[in-house]
N, C-alpha and C positions, 0 to 999 in steps of 0.2 A: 516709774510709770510716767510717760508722756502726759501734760497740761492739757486736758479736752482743750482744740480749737475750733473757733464761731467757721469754719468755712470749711469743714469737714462733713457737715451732716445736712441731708435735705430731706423731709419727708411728706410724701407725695403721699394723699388720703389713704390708701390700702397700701402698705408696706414699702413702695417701693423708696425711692432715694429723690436727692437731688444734689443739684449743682454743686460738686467739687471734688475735688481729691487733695492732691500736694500739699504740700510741705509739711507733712506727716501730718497723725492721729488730733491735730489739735484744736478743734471747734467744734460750738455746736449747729444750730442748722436753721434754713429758710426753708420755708413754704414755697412750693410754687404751683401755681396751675397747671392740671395737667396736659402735657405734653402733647398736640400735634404729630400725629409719625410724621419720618419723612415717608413716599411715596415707596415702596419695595418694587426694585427691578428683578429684571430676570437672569440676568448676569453680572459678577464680581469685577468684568473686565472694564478696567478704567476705559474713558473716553481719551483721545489724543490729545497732549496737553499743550500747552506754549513752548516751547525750547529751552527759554532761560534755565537757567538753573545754576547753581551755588556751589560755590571750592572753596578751599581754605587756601590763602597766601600769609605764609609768616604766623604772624599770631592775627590775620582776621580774614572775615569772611569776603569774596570777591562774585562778582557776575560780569560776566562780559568784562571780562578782564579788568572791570573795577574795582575797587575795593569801598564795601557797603556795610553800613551797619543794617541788623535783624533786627526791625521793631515792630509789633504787632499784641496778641493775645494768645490768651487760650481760649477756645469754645470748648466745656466741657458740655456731660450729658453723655457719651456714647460709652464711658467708659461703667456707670451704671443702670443704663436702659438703654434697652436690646434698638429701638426703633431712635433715638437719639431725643431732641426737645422737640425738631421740628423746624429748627430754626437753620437750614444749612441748604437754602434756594442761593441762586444767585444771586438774587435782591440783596440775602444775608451776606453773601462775601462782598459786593459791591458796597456796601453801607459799611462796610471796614476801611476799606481802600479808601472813603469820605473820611476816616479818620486821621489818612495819612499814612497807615501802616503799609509791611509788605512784604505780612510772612502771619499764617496761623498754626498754631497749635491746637493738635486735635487728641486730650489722651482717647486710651482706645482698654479694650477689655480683651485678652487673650483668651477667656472662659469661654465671651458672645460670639468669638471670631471663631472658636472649634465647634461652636454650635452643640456645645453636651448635652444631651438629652433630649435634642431636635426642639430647642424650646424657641432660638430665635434663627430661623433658617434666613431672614432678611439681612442679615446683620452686614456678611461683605458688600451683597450691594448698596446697601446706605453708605457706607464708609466708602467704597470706589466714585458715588455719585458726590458726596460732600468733596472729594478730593478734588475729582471732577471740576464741579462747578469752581473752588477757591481757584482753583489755576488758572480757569478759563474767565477769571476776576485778576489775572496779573498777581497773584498773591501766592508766596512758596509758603511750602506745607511741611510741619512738622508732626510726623506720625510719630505719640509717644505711646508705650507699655506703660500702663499706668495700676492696671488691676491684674490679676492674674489667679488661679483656683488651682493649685497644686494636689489638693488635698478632693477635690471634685466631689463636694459634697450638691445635697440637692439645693441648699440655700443659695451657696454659690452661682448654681444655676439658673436660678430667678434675679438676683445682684448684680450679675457679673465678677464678680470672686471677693478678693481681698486683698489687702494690702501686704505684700511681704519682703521679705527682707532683703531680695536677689530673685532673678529669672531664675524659675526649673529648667529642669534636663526636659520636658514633657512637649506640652502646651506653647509654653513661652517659646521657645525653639522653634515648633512648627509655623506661629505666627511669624516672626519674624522670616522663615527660609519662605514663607508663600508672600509675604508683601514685598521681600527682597527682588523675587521673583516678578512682582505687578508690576514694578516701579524702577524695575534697573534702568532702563531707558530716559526717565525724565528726570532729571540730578535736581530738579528746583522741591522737588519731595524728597527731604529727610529723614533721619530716622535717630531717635530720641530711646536707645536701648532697653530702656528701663526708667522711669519716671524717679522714684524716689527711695534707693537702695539706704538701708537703715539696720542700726545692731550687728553689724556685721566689722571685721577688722580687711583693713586694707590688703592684706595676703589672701583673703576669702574673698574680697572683690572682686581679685585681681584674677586669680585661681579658680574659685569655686570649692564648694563642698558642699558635709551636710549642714541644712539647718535645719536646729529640732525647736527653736522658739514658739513656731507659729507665724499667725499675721492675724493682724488687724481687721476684724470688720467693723464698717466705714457703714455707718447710718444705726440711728437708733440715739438714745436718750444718752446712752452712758457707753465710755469705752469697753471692747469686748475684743478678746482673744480668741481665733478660732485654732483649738491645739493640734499638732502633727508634726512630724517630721518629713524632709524633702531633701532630695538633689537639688544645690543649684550649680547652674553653670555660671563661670568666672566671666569680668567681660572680654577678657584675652580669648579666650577659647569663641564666644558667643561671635565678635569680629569678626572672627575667620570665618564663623559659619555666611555671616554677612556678607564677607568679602568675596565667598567666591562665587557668587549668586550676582551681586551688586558692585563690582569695582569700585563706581567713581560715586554715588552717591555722598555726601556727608555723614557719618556717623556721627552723634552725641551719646556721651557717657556723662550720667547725672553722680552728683559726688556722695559721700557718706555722710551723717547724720541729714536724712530725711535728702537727701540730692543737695544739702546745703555747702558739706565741708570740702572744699580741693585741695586742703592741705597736704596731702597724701600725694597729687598728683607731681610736684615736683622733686618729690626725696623719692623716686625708683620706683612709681606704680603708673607712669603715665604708658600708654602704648606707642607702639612705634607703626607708622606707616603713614597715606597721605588722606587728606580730607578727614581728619578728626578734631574732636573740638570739647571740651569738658564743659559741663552745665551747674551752675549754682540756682538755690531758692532763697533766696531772704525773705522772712516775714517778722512783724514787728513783735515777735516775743522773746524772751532770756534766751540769750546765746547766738541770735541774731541781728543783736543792735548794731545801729553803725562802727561803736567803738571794736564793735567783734568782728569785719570785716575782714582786717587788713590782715590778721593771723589764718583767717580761713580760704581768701581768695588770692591776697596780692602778690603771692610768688608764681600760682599760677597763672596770673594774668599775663606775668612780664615774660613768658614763655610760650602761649598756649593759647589756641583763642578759645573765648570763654562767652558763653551767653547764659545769662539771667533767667532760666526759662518759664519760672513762674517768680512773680514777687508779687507783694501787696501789703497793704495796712487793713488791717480790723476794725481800728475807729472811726473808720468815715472820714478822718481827716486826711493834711496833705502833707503834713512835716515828715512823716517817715519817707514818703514814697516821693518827695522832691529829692531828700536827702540820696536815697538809692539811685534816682536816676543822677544826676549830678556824679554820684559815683561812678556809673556803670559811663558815661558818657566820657570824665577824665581818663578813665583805663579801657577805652574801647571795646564796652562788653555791649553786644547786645541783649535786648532784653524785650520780655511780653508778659504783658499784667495776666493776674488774674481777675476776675474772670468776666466772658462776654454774653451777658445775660441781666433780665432784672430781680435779683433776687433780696439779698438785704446786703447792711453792712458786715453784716457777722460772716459775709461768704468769701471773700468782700467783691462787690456787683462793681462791674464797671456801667451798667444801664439802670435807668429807671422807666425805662419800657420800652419794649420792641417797636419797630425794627433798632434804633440806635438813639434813642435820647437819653443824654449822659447822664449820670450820677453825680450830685452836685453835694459836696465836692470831687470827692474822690474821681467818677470819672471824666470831667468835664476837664479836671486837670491833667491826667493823662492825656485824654483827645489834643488838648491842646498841646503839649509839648511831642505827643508823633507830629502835630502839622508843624511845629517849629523845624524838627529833624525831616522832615521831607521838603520842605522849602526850600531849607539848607543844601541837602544834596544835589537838587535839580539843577 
């Protein structure tokens, strides 16, 4: 059984969540005031975005025929409340760009997005309007599957689902073929397949099958199982669906144990075709220390481009998360903290209050070293 971690759980006065997901089941939680919707439109269809947009050359990422590294965040919130924090104005993507970054991540809820039970009909257009707006802030967008409800129970349905071990044949599918479909046009919006694929062996990553495990629900005092059996789809199969929808967009494929391990990826489970890119999560507990690195990441690194998509430290300090980027920056991975909000250390918050005043230490140190890495590039 998974070690509860501090940045897994959020609980908002009457039942619902807050700020977090990745790198699996392991924290407990922050308080946050409640949530602002953002404004519900009347339609899911993005607004026309900037052009730019993002390829993979060799083993890293390029624009405009450059070759860039992805440094940014996550803005959680959407992926367990239907109307998001609140916090996804332009103002909000502009106050990132102040940090230097120039790429967010957005996880998302495949449950909110099918709208089961007609309980959050707003849901694509908040998520088209935050997309929106980051882009129309100069900032590329990484749309992650982060929660998902195979099993479409009613709790799920007020949640946004749970945490599980691979995409369904169901749900997860149609999310993906209807964003594939919004977004094939603007290649500077990615797509993050599955957030944090977990318990699973790399033939069933690869493949697909059943899982009778279960998943994880994410919020609440103590770890819990919600039990069931599912279809999932493999991420070989899940591509194609991607790709004939999406050509050129970027794909990310997050690795095993919790999106952390890419061991897998160079011994014969990597996919083959163009704009792909494998994703690691480091966080500062057993099995993800620096010394555990180099067996989980560094052979894909020297083959594959690789970005970082959630990391972070628990203790409010900075020696993990210097150490991590220092890494990520010698083997050219890009990377984005978690998370962009003020919630505690246990989430771990890169803000200590809206709109952007950092977290001191933790995110006053990251701000700082994106403004080192954009100085640098310009």
């Amino acid at each position: 059984m998974p070690r509860v971690r501090a940045r897994s759980f959020v609980l908002v006065a009457v039942v619902i969540l807050a700020a977090m997901t990745g790198c699996g089941p392991q924290g407990a939680s922050a308080l946050h005031a409640t949530p602002q919707p953002t404004p519900t439109l009347h339609t899911p269809t993005p607004t026309p975005a900037p052009p730019v947009g993002v390829t993979v050359q060799g083993t890293r990422f390029a624009s405009q025929g450059r070759v860039i590294t992805l440094v940014g965040v996550n803005h959680s919130s959407l992926e367990y409340y239907c109307a998001g924090d609140g916090h996804f104005t332009p103002a909000d993507f502009q106050a990132m760009r102040g940090w230097g970054m120039n790429v967010v991540r957005l996880p998302l809820s495949s449950e909110f997005w099918a709208n089961a039970g007609a309980i959050c009909p707003g849901y694509r257009a908040t998520v088209a309007q935050a997309v929106a707006n980051a882009r129309a802030a100069h900032l590329f967008v990484i749309l992650d599957l982060q929660w998902s409800a195979p099993f479409d129970s009613q709790a799920d349905r007020a949640r946004g689902g749970v945490q599980c071990p691979l995409p369904d044949t169901g749900k997860d599918v149609a999310f993906w073929q209807d964003l594939a479909t919004l977004y094939h046009n603007d290649t500077g919006v990615l797509f993050d397949l599955f957030g944090e694929p977990f318990g699973t062996s790399w033939s069933t990553w690869l493949n697909g099958g059943t899982i009778s495990s279960g998943c994880y629900i994410i919020g609440g005092p103590s770890l819990q199982k919600e039990p069931g059996t599912y279809q999932a789809i493999g991420m070989r199969a899940l591509v194609a669906r991607v790709r004939a929808l999406a050509p050129d967009n970027v794909i990310i494929l997050g690795g095993t144990n919790w999106g952390y391990d890419l061991s897998g990826i160079p011994q014969g489970f990597a996919l083959q075709g163009a704009n792909l890119a494998y994703d690691t999560h480091p966080f500062d507990y057993a099995g993800k220390e620096p010394g555990d690195w180099p067996s989980a990441i560094d052979a894909a690194a020297q083959h594959y481009p690789i970005i970082a998509g959630e990391f972070g430290s628990y203790t409010c300090g900075t020696d993990y998360i210097a150490q991590a980027i220092s890494y990520f920056n010698a083997h050219h991975i890009s990377w984005l903290a978690w998370t962009w909000g003020p919630y505690s250390c246990g989430t771990p918050s890169l803000l200590a209050a809206w709109p952007d005043v950092p977290s001191v230490p933790y995110g006053s140190y990251i701000k700082q070293q994106m403004l080192q890495l954009s100085a640098r590039s310009t």
